[in-house]
TORDO-726523 format. One record per residue (C-alpha): residue in one letter; x, y, z. Coordinates in steps of 0.2 Angstrom, whole numbers, plus 5000, padded with zeros to 4 digits. Each point is the difference from the previous one (the first is absolute). Layout:
<pts>
<pt resn="A" px="X" py="Y" pz="Z"/>
...
</pts>
This chain:
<pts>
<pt resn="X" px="4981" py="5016" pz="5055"/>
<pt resn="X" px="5018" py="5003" pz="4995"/>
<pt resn="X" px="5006" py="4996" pz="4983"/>
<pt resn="X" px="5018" py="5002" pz="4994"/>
<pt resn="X" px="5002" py="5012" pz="4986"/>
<pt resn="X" px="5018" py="5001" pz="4991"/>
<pt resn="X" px="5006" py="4994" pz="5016"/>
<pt resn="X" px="4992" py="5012" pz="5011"/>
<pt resn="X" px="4986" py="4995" pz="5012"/>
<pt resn="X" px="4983" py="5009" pz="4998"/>
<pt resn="X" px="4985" py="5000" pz="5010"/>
<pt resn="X" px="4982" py="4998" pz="4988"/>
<pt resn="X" px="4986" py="4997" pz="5002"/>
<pt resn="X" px="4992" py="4984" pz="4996"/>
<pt resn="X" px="4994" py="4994" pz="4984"/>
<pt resn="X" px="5010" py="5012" pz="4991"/>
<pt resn="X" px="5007" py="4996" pz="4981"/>
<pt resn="X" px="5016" py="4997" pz="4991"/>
<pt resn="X" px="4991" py="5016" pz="4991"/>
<pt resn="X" px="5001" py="5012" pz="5017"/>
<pt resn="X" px="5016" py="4994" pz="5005"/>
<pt resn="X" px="5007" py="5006" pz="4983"/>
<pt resn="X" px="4992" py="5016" pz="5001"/>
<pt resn="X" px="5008" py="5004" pz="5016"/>
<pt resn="X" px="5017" py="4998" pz="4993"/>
<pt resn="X" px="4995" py="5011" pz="4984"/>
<pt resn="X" px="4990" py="5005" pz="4988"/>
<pt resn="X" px="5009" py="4995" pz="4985"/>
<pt resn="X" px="4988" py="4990" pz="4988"/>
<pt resn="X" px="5012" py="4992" pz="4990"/>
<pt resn="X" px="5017" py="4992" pz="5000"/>
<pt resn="X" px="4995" py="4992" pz="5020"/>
<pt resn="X" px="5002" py="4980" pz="5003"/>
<pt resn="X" px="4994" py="4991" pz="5015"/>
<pt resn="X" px="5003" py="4987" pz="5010"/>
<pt resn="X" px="4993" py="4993" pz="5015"/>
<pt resn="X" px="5009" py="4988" pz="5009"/>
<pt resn="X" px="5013" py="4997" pz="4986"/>
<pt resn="X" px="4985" py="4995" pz="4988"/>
<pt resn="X" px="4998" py="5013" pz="4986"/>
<pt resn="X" px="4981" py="5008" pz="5000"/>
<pt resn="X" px="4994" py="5002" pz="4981"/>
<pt resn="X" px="4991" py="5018" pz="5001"/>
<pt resn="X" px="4985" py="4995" pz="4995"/>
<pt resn="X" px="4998" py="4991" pz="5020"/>
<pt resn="X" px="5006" py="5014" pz="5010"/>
<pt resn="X" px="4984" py="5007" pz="5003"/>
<pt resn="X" px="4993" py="4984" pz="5005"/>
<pt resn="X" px="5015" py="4992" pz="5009"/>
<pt resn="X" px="4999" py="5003" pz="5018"/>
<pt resn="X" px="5014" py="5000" pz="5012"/>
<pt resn="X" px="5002" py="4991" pz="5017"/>
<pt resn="X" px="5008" py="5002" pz="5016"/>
<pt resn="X" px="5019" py="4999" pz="4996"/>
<pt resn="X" px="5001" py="5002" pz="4984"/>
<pt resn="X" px="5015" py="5004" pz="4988"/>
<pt resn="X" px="4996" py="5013" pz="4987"/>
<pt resn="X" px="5015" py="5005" pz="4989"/>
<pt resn="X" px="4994" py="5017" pz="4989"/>
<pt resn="X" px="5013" py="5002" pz="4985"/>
<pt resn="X" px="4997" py="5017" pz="4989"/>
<pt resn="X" px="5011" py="5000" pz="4983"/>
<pt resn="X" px="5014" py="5014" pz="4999"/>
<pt resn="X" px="5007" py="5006" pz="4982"/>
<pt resn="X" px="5018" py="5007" pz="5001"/>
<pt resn="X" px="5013" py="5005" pz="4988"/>
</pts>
């Protein structure tokens, strides 16, 4: 199935989580928000929210500057 990720199609495969997707993307475990189809993904359901056919997944990773 094809998902969009930050804007981008991707090919996966079906069944796979919130979870996957975000690990593909990085593997930074903290400062990282979600949102699939413009709904925010508490992290406690990306392991157990699957994605569809279509679906819009927007990974956001927190920067620190100065």
């Amino acid at each position: 199935m094809i998902v969009n990720i930050n804007g981008a199609p991707h090919e996966v495969a079906d069944g796979m989580t919130v979870a996957q997707a975000v690990r593909t993307l990085t593997a930074a475990t903290t400062g990282v928000a979600v949102a699939l189809n413009d709904e925010v993904v508490i992290r406690s359901a990306w392991e157990t929210t699957a994605l569809s056919d279509s679906d819009r997944v927007e990974v956001l990773t927190a920067v620190q500057g100065g």
